[in-house]
C-alpha positions as a printed NumPy array, in Angstrom:
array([[ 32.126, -20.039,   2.373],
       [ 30.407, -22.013,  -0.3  ],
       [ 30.065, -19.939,  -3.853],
       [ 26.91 , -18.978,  -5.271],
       [ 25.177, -19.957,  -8.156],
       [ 27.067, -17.579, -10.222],
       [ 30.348, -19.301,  -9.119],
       [ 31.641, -16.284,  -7.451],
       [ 32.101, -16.348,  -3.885],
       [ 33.661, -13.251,  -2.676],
       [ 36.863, -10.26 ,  -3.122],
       [ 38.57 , -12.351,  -0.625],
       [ 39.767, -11.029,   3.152],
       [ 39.496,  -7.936,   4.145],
       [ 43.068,  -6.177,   4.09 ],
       [ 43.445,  -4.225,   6.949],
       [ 43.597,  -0.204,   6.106],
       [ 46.948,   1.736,   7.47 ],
       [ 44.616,   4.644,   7.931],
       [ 42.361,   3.13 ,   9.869],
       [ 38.637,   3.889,   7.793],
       [ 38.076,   1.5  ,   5.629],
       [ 38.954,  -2.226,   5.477],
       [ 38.768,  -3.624,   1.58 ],
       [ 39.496,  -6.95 ,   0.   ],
       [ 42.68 ,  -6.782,  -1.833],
       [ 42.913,  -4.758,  -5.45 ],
       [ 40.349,  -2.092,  -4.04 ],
       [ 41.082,   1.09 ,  -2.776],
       [ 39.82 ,   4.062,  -1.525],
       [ 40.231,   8.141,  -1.885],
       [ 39.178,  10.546,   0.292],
       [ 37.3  ,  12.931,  -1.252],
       [ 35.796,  15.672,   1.275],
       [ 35.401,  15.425,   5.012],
       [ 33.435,  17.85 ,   8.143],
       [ 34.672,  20.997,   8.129],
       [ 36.707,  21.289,   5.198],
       [ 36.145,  25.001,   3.423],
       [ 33.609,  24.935,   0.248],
       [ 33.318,  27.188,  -2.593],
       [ 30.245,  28.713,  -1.058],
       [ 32.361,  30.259,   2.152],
       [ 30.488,  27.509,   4.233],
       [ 32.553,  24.   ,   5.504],
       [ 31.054,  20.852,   4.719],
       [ 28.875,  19.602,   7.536],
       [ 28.461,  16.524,   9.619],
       [ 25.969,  13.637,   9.391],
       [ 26.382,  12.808,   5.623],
       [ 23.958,  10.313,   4.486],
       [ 21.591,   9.392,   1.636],
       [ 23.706,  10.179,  -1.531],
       [ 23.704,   9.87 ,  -5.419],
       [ 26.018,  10.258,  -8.196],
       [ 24.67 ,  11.987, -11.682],
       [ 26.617,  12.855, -15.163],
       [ 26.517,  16.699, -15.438],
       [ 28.39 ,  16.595, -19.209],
       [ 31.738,  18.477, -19.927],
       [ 33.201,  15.824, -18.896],
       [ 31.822,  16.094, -14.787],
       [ 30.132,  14.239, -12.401],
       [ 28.291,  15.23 ,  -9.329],
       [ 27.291,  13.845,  -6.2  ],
       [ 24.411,  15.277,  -4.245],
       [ 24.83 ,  14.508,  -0.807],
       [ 22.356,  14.298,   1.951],
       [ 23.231,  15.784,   5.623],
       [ 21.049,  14.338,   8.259],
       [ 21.045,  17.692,  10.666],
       [ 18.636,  18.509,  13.536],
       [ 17.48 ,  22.657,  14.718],
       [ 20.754,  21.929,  17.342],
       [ 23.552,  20.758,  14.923],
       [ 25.845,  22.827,  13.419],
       [ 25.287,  23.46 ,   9.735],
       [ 28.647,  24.072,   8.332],
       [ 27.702,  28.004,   8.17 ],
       [ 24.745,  30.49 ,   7.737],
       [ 23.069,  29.782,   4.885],
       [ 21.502,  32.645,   2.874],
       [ 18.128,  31.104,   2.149],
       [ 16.093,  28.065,   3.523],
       [ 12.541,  26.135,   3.864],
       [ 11.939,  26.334,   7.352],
       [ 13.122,  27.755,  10.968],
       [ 14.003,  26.96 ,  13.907],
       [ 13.754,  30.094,  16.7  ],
       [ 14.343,  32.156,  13.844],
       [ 17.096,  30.836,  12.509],
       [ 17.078,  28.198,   9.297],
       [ 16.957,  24.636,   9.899],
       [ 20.516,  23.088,   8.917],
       [ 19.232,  20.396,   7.386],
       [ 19.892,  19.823,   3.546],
       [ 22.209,  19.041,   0.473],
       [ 25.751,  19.181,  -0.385],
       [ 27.093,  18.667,  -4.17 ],
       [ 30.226,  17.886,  -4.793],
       [ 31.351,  18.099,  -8.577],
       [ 34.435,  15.745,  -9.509],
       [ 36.199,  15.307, -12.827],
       [ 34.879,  12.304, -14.305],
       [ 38.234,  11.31 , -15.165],
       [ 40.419,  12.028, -12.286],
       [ 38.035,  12.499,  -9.542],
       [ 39.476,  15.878,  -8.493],
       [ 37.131,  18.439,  -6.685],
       [ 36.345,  20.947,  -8.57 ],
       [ 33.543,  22.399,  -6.182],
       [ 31.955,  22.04 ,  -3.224],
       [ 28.672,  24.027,  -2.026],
       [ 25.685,  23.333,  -0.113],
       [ 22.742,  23.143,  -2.264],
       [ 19.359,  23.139,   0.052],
       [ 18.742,  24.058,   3.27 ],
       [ 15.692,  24.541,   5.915],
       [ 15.518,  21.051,   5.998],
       [ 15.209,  18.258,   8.516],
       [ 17.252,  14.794,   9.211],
       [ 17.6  ,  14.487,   5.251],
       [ 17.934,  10.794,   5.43 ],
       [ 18.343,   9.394,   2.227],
       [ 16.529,   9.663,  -1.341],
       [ 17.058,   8.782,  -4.611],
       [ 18.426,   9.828,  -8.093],
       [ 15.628,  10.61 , -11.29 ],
       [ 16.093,   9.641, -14.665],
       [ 15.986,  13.48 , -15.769],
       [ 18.671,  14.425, -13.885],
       [ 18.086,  15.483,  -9.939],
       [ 18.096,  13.716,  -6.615],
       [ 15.088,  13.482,  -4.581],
       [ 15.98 ,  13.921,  -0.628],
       [ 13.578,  12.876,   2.241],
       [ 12.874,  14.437,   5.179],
       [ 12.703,  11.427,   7.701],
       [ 10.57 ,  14.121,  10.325],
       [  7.289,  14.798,  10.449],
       [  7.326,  17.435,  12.241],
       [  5.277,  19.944,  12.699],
       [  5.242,  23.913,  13.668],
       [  5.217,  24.638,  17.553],
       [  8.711,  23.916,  19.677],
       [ 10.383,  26.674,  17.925],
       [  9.633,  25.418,  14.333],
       [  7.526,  27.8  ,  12.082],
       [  7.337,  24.886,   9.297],
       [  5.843,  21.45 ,   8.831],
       [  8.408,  19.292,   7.862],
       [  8.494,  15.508,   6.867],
       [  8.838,  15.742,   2.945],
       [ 10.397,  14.867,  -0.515],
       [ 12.736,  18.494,  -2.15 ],
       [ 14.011,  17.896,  -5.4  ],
       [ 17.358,  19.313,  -6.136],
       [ 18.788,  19.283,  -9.901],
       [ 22.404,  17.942, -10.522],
       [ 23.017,  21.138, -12.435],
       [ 22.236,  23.231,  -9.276],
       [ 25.064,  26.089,  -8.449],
       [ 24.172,  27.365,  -5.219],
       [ 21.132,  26.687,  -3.276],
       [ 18.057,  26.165,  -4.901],
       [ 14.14 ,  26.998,  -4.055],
       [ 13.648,  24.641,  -1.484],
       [  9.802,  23.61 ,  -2.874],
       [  8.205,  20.642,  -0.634],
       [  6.547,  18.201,  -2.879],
       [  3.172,  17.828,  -0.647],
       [  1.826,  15.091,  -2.624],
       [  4.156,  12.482,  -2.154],
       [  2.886,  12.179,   1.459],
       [  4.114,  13.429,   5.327],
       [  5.88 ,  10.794,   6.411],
       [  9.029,   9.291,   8.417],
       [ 10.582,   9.603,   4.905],
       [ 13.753,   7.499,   4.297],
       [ 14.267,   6.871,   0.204],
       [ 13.316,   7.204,  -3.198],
       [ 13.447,   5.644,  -6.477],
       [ 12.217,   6.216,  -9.932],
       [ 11.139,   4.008, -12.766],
       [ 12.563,   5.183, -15.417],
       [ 10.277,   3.123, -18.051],
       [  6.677,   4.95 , -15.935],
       [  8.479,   7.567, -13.736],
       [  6.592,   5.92 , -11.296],
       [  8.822,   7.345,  -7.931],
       [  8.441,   4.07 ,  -4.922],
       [  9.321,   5.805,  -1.193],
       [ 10.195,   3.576,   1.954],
       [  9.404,   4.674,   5.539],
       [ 11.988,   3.895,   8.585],
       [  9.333,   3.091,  10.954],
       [  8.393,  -0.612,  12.775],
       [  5.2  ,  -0.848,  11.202],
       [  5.329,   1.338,   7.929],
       [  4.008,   0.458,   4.276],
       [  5.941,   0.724,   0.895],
       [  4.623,   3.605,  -1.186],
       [  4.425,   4.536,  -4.657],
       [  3.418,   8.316,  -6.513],
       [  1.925,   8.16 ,  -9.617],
       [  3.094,  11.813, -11.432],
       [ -0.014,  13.24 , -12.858],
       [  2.954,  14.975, -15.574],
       [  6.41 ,  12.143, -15.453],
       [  8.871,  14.203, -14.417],
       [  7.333,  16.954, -13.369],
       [  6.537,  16.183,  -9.68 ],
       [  5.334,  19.523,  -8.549],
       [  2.694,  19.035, -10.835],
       [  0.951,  16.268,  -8.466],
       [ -0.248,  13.019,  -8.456],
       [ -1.323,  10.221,  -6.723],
       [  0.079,   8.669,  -3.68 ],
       [ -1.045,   5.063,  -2.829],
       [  0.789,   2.333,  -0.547],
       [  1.317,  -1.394,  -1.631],
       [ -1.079,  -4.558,  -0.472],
       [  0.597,  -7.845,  -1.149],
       [ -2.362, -10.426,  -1.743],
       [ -2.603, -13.095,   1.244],
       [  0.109, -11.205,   3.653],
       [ -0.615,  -8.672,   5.527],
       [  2.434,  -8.712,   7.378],
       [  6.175,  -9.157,   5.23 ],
       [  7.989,  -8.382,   8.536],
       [  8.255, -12.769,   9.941],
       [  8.285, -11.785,  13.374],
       [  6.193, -13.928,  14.174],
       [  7.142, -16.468,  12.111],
       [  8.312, -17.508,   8.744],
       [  4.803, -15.819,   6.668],
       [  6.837, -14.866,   3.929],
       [  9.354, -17.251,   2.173],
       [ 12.481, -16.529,   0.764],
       [ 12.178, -16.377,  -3.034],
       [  8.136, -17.091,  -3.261],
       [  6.565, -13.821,  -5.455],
       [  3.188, -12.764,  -4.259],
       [  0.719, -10.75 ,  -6.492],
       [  1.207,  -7.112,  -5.432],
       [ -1.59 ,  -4.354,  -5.753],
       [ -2.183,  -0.574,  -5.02 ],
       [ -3.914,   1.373,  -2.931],
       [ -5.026,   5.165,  -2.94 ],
       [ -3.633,   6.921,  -0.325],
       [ -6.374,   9.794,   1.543],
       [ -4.868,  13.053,   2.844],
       [ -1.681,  12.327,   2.123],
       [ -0.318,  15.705,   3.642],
       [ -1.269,  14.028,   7.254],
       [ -0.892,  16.127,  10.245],
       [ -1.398,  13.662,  12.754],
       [  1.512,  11.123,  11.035],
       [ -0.74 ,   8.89 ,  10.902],
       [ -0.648,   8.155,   6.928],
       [  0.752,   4.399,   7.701],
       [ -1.932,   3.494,  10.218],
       [ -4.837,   4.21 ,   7.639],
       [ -2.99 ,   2.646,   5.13 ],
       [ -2.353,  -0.634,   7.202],
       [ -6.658,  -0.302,   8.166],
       [ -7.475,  -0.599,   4.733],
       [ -5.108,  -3.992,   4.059],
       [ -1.531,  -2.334,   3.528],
       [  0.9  ,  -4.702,   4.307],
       [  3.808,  -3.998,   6.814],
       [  7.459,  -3.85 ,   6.685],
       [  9.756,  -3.016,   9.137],
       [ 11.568,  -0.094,   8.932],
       [ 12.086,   0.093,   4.786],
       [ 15.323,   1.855,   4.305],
       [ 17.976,   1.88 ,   0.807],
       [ 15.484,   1.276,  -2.238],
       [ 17.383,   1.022,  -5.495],
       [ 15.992,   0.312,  -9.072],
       [ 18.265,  -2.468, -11.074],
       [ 17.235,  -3.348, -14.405],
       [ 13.495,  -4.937, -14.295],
       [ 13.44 ,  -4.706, -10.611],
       [ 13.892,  -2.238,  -7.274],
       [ 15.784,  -3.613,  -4.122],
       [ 14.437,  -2.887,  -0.731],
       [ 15.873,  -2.768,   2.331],
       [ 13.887,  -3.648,   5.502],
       [ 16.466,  -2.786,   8.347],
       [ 15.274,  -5.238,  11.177],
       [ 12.977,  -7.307,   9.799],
       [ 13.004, -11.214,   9.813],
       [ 12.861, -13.984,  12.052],
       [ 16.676, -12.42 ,  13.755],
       [ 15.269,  -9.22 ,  13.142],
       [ 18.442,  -8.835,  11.223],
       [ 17.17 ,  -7.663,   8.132],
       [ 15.923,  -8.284,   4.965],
       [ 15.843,  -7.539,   1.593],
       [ 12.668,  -6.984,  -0.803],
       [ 12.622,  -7.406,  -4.656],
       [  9.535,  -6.11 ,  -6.371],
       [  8.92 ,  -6.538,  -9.726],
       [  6.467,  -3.725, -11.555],
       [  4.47 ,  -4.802, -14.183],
       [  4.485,  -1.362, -16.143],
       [  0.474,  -1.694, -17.268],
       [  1.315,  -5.263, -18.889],
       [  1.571,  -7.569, -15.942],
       [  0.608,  -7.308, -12.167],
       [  3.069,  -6.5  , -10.309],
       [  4.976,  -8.983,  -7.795],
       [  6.871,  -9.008,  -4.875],
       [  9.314, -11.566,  -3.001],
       [ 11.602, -11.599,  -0.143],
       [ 15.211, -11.667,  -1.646],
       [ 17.146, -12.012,   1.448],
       [ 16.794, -12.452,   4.962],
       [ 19.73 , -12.501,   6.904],
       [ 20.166, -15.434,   9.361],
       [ 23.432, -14.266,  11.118],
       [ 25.542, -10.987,  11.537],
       [ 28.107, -11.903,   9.053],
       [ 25.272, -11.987,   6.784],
       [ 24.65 ,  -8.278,   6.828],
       [ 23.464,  -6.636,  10.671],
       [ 21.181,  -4.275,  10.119],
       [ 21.034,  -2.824,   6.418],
       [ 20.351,   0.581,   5.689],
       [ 21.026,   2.296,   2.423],
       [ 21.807,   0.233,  -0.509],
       [ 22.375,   0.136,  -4.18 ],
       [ 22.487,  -2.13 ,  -7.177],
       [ 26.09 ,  -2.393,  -9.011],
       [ 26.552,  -2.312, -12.763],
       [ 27.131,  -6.231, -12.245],
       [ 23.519,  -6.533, -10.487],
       [ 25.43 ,  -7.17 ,  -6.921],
       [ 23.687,  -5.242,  -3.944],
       [ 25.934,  -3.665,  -1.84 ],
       [ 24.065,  -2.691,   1.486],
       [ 25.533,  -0.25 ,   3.959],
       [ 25.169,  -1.241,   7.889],
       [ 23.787,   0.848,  10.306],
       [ 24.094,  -1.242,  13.622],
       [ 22.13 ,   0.032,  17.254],
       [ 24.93 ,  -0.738,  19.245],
       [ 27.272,   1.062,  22.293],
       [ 30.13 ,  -0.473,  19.757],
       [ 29.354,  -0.578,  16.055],
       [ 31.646,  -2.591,  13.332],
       [ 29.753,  -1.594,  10.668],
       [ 30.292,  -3.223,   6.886],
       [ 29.592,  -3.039,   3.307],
       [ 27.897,  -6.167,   2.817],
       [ 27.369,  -7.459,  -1.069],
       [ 25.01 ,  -9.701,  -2.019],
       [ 25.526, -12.148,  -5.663],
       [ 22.   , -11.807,  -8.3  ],
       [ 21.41 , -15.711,  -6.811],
       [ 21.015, -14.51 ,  -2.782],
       [ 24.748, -14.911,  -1.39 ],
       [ 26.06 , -12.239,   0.577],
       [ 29.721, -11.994,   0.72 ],
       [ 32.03 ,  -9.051,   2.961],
       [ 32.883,  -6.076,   0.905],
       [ 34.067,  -3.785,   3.006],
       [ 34.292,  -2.333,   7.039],
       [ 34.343,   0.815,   8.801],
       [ 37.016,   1.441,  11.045],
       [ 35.146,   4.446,  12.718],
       [ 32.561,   4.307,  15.105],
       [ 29.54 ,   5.511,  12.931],
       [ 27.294,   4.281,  10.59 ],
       [ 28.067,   3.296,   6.629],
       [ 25.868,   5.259,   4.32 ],
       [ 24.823,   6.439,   0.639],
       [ 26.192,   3.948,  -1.115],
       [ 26.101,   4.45 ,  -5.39 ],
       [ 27.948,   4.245,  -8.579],
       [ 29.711,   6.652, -11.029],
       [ 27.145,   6.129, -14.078],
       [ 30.164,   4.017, -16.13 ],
       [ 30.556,   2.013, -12.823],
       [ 34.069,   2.262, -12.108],
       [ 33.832,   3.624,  -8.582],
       [ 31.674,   3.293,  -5.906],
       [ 31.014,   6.238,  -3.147],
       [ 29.917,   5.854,  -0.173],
       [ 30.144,   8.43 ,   3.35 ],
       [ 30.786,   7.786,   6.763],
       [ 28.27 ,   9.461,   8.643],
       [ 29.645,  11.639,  11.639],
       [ 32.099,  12.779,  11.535],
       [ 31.32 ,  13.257,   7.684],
       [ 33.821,  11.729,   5.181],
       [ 33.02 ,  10.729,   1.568],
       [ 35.053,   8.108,  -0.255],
       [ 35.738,   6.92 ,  -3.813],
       [ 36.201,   3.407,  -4.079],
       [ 37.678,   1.295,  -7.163],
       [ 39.093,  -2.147,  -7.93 ],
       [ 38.202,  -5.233,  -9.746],
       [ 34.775,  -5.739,  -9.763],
       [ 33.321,  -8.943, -10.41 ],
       [ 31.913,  -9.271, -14.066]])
């Protein structure tokens, strides 16, 4: 494998894990830090279909991670819970968030509790600069079949929750096939991707930064010339050429039909295949298009926001050109070192999902692989970047992982 311009090529081979979970290049390891059905301080268990997931500091010494659980009306939610958005039959939606608080230090679990429920398929989302993690409701749904809510929305759940919080639906970020968030942390500008074939790249414009119940505008993305970033059809978009990017206002945003994407795309809004992970590095957010490209592999988006003093810009990253490149991206995240690591999500009978990184220069390299049969997901960093957690999704495990990381 040739090095990138950075010199660094990869971890080396993957050692094969005793256990049998997860395969890491040698020096790394992993901890198991919570799995389904373990008891939590709440009197629930911890329930299946972990997902989307971020990592805060909550001081004295703590850190939390507010994890995502991807549940339908028929799963199981690990318990009753006492409180909820919406119903299903009567009874509340499982949906919702887990937090798990660790000692910075040591990583022990000190608790465990769910934090939201009434939710639906809370896919993935994305930590805020003051302190909470925004989960996404990738269902918009609507009531009727047993449901007595509307569903498909961004909840906002602090990192200094104790128990479950008011589960408030933020209308004005749009009803969508939500999938993740990020924040700018120099506008508070919050950017939200949409798993669908032919969805748009949004952005919400707080009318109060940090205050998101307070409103705001929601408007989706045109990229001058290109209507289309998705190179089905051919190579329209070229690896590493920017394209002027501008902004559109988004009309009845609270869309009952879910048809916010189609009006969008009417009015000029260009495409993307299924946008997944989005992650904000330094200047720049990451996004992760799971099947687009010319292999309908996948790609990778960096946009570049001009924060009032330059347009904004957008190029293709990464495309992926064969499986060992990555197969189907989903969530992803931006290292302390600037390295993506993307988590796999494959559509196959048999899946060998991976951690896949990928250098600041474009070369992706094998970080990790998932001995179960289930998907990779929620990749993120402790906040002094000396682990990396990820979960595998059902049945529900969350790991710590550690080693040498590339400078």
């Amino acid at each position: 494998m040739a090095a990138s311009g950075s010199g660094f090529t990869d971890y080396g081979s993957l050692i094969p894990d005793p256990a049998g979970m997860l395969d890491l290049p040698r020096g790394f390891s992993y901890r198991l830090l919570s799995q389904l059905g373990t008891p939590m301080d709440d009197g629930g268990t911890v329930p299946d279909k972990a997902d989307g997931m971020g990592c805060l500091p909550l001081g004295r010494d703590e850190l939390v991670l507010i994890r995502n659980h991807e549940l339908v009306p028929s799963d199981e939610a690990g318990g009753t819970p006492a409180a909820g958005y919406g119903t299903y039959e009567g009874a509340i939606v499982p949906g919702g968030t887990t937090n798990i608080v660790l000692d910075a230090h040591t990583l022990e679990v000190k608790r465990e509790f769910r934090t939201l429920a009434g939710t639906i398929r809370n896919c993935s989302g994305g930590i805020t600069p003051w302190g909470s993690w925004l989960t996404c409701e990738e269902a918009p749904v609507g009531p009727g079949e047993g449901l007595a809510q509307s569903h498909g929305w961004v909840f906002e759940v602090p990192a200094s929750a104790t128990g479950l919080v008011e589960p408030v639906p933020l209308t004005a970020m749009g009803r969508v096939n939500h999938e993740a968030a990020c924040v700018d942390p120099v506008t508070g500008i919050v950017y939200l991707t949409e798993d669908r074939g032919d969805s748009v790249l949004y952005r919400f414009l707080p009318a109060v930064p940090g205050n998101l119940r307070a409103g705001g505008r929601l408007q989706a993305m045109v990229v001058e010339d290109l209507a289309d970033t998705r190179n089905w059809a051919g190579p329209a978009m070229a690896v590493g050429t920017r394209h002027a990017v501008r902004w559109i206002d988004c009309e009845n945003v609270e869309a009952p039909q879910d048809d916010l994407r189609d009006r969008a795309a009417a009015r000029g809004a260009a495409l993307v295949a299924r946008g997944e992970g989005i992650h904000m590095g330094t200047d720049a957010l990451f996004v992760c298009s799971t099947n687009g490209g010319q292999r309908k592999l996948g790609q990778i988006f960096r946009l570049v926001p001009g924060r009032g003093t330059a347009a904004d810009t957008i190029e293709l990253f990464f495309e992926s050109e064969r499986e060992d490149q990555f197969n189907y991206g989903d969530n992803l995240t931006v290292g302390p070192n600037g390295h993506l690591i993307v988590c796999e999500d494959q559509y196959t009978d048999v899946v060998d999902n991976h951690l896949r990184g990928i250098t600041p220069d474009g070369h992706a390299y094998p970080f990790g692989r998932l001995r179960m049969q289930t998907e990779l997901a929620g990749g993120c960093f402790s906040p002094d970047g000396r682990w990396f957690f990820v979960n595998a999704y059902s049945p529900t495990r969350t790991l710590a992982v550690t080693g040498p990381w590339a400078a």
